[in-house]
N, C-alpha and C positions, 0 to 999 in steps of 0.2 A: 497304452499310455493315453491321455484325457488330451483330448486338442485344447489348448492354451485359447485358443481364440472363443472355444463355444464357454468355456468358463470364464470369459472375461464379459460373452455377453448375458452368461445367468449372474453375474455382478452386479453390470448395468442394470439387469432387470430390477434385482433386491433392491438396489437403490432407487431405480425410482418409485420401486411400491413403500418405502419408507417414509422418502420423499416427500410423497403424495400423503401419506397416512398424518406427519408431522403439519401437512398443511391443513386438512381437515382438524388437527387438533387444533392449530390456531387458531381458524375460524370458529368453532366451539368455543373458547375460553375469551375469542373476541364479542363474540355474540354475548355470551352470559354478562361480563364483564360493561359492556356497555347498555344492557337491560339494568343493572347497577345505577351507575350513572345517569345514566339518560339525556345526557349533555355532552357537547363538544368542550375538550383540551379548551381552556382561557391561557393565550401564549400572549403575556404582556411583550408590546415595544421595542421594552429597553432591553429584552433578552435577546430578541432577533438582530437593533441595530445599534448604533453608538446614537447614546440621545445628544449627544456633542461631537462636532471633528474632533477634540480636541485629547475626546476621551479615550480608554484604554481600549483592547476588543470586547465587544459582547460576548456576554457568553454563549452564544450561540457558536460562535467561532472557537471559542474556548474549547468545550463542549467537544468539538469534531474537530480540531486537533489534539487535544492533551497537551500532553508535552513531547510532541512529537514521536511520539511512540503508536500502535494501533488502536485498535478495538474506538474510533472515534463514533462511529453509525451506532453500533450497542449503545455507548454513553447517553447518543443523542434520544434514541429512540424509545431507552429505558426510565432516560428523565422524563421525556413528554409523556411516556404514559403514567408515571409518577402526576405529574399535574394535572393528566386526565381524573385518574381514580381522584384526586385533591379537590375537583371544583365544589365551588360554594362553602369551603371549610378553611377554617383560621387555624395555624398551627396540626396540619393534619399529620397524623401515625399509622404507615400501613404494615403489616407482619405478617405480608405472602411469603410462601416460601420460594428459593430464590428459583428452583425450578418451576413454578408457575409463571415468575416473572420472564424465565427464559422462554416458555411454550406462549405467552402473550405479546413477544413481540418477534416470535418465529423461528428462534434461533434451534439451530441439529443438535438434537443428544438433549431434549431437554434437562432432562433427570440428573444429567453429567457433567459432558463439559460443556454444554448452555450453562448448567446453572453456576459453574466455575467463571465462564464470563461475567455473568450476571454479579457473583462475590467483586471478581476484580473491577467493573465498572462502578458497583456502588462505593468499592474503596478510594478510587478516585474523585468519584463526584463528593466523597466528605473530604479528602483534602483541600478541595477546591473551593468549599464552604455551598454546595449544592444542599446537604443531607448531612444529620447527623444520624449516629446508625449505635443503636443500644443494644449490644451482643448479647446473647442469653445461651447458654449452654444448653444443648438437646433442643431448644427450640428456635424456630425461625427468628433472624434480626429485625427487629424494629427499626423502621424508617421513618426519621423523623425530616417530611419535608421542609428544606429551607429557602428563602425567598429567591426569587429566579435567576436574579443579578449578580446571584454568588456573593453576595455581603457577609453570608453568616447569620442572617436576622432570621426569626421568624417568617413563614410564607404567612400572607395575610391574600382575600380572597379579591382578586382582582375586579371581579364584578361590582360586589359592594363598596370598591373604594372608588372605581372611577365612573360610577352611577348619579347621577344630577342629584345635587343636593338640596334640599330646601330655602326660598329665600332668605336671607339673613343668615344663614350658614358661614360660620369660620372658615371652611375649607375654600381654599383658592382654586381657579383655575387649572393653575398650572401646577397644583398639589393635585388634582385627579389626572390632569395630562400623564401623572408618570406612572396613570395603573391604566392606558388604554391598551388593550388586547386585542390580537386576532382569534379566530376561531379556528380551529382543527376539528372537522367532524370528527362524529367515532365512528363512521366508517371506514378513516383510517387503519382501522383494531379489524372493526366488524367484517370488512370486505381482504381484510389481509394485504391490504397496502404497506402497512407496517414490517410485513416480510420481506415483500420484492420489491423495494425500494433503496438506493442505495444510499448512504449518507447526504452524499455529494444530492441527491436528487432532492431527501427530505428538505435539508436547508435552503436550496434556492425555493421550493413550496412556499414555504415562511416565505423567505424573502418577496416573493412574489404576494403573497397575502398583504403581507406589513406594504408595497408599493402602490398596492390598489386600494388599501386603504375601505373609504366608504366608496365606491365609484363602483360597486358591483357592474360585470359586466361588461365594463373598458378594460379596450387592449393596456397593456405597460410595457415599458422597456427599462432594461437594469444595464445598463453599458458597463464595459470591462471597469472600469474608473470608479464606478457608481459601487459595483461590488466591493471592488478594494477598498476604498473610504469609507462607505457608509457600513458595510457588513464584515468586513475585513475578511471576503474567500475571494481565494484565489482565483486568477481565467480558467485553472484548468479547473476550478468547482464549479465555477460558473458555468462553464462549455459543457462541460460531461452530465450536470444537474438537468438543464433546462431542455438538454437530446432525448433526457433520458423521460422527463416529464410526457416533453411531445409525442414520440415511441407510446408512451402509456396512455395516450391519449386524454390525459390530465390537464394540457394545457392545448390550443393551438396558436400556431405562429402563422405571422401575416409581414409583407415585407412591407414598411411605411416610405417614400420620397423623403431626401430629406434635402432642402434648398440649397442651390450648387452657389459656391464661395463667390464666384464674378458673373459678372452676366454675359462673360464669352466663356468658360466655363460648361461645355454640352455634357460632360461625363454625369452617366445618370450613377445617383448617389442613393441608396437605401438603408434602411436599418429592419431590425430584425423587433415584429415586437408582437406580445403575447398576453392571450389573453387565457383568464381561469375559469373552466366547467364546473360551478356552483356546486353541482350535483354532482359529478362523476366520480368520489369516491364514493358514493353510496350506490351508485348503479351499473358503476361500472365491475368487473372483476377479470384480476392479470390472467391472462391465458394459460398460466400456469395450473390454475383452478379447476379448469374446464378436462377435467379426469373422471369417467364415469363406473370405471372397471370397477368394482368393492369387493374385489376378490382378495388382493391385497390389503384390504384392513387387517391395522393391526391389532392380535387381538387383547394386548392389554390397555390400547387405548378408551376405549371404551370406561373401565375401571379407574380412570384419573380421577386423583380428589380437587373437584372441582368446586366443593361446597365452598370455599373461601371467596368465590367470588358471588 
């Protein structure tokens, strides 16, 4: 009879050579894909926060809850890269197949049931007025990007609209204010951050991006309060995001004083506040990566149709 335990660990083993193999495909399909582009994700404003208290959630929070159902991370991470492939294009149509979409942002079983998430997230994001999505029989759905805010509208190219205009220009102020963006390098893609990242971690990034603003550099702080109102995630999105950041050495935390309420008042008082590594999606890589064995390849990876990118 076969010991139960040495077969549990040539399991373990299969899996991690799959694992390992599914990560290498990313970073391939990350790489080509951002040789493509050649430009960072343009993530307007108004999708990270409420450009008013007064307004609904952003979709960003949308986005990474649903309808309180799962697969929020997929949603989030398949739209962003939906706006990655989109920069500098008005009204853009992408018709990857849905299993490329699933091996580009890391997800197991690309071919299968990746690319089954990948069906059930785009069908969410066209309820939600993300995408509208032109089904074609025998061949890959057309993805028709819609603008970020989930209005339904057209996507129009963020750069160009909230780009300085010339003097005597009709365009207002405060009509560019509502296309300023963050940047998402594509080493989020390139470096496989897009994998081992978990919802909760990618949106407080954002958050933290959209906080710092122009201030490259400077620490920020997003208080429990801060989060809830302005971005509408929850403590525990907030808690478990910004651990998970720091852990990945993505961000570092520094504790600031913060001024005690009386002047008999001795209780020393801090807060917790964080600043962004410019670089470190592009130089850094998750320890996950760091697998040198290629014995384990697998060998139809190799053979992916990658020309679409």
């Amino acid at each position: 009879m076969r010991d139960e335990s040495a077969s549990d660990l040539e399991y373990l083993g299969n899996r991690k050579h799959v694992e390992a193999a599914e990560r290498q495909t990313q970073l391939r399909i990350g790489r080509l894909a951002a040789g493509k582009t050649g430009s960072s994700a343009a993530v307007r404003y108004a999708f990270i926060a409420r450009p008013d208290p007064s307004d609904g959630p952003p979709a960003l929070a949308r986005i990474l809850r649903g309808g309180g159902g799962r697969g929020g991370a997929v949603r989030l991470k398949l739209y962003l890269s939906l706006l990655w492939l989109s920069r500098g294009q008005d009204s853009p149509v992408h018709a990857y197949p849905a299993g490329q979409l699933a091996a580009l942002i890391g997800l197991p079983g690309a071919a299968t049931a990746g690319a089954r998430r990948i069906q059930e997230s785009l069908k969410w994001l066209e309820s939600a007025g993300f995408v509208a999505l032109d089904r074609r029989r025998g061949d890959a759905t057309r993805v028709h990007v819609l603008d970020d805010a989930g209005s339904g509208r057209p996507y129009k190219d963020a750069g160009a609209l909230s780009a300085r205009k010339p003097k005597g220009s009709k365009v207002s102020e405060k009509e560019r204010s509502k296309h300023y963006y963050v940047q998402l390098k594509s080493g989020f893609w390139s470096s496989g951050w897009v994998r081992e990242l978990s919802g909760a971690a990618v949106a407080m990034y954002l958050t933290m991006l959209h906080e710092q603003g122009n201030r490259v550099g400077e620490s920020v702080w997003v208080s429990p309060r801060i989060a809830r109102e302005r971005y509408d995630l929850s403590d525990e999105t907030r808690g478990k995001g910004l651990r998970e950041l720091v852990d990945a050495a993505l961000l570092t935390r520094s504790s600031k004083p913060v001024p005690n309420l009386s002047f008999f008042d001795e209780r020393y008082r801090g807060r917790s506040e964080y600043t962004i590594l410019p670089e470190a999606l592009d130089r850094t890589r998750p320890a996950s990566f760091r697998f040198d064995d290629t014995s384990h390849r697998d060998p139809f990876a190799e053979s992916d149709d990658l020309t679409g990118w």
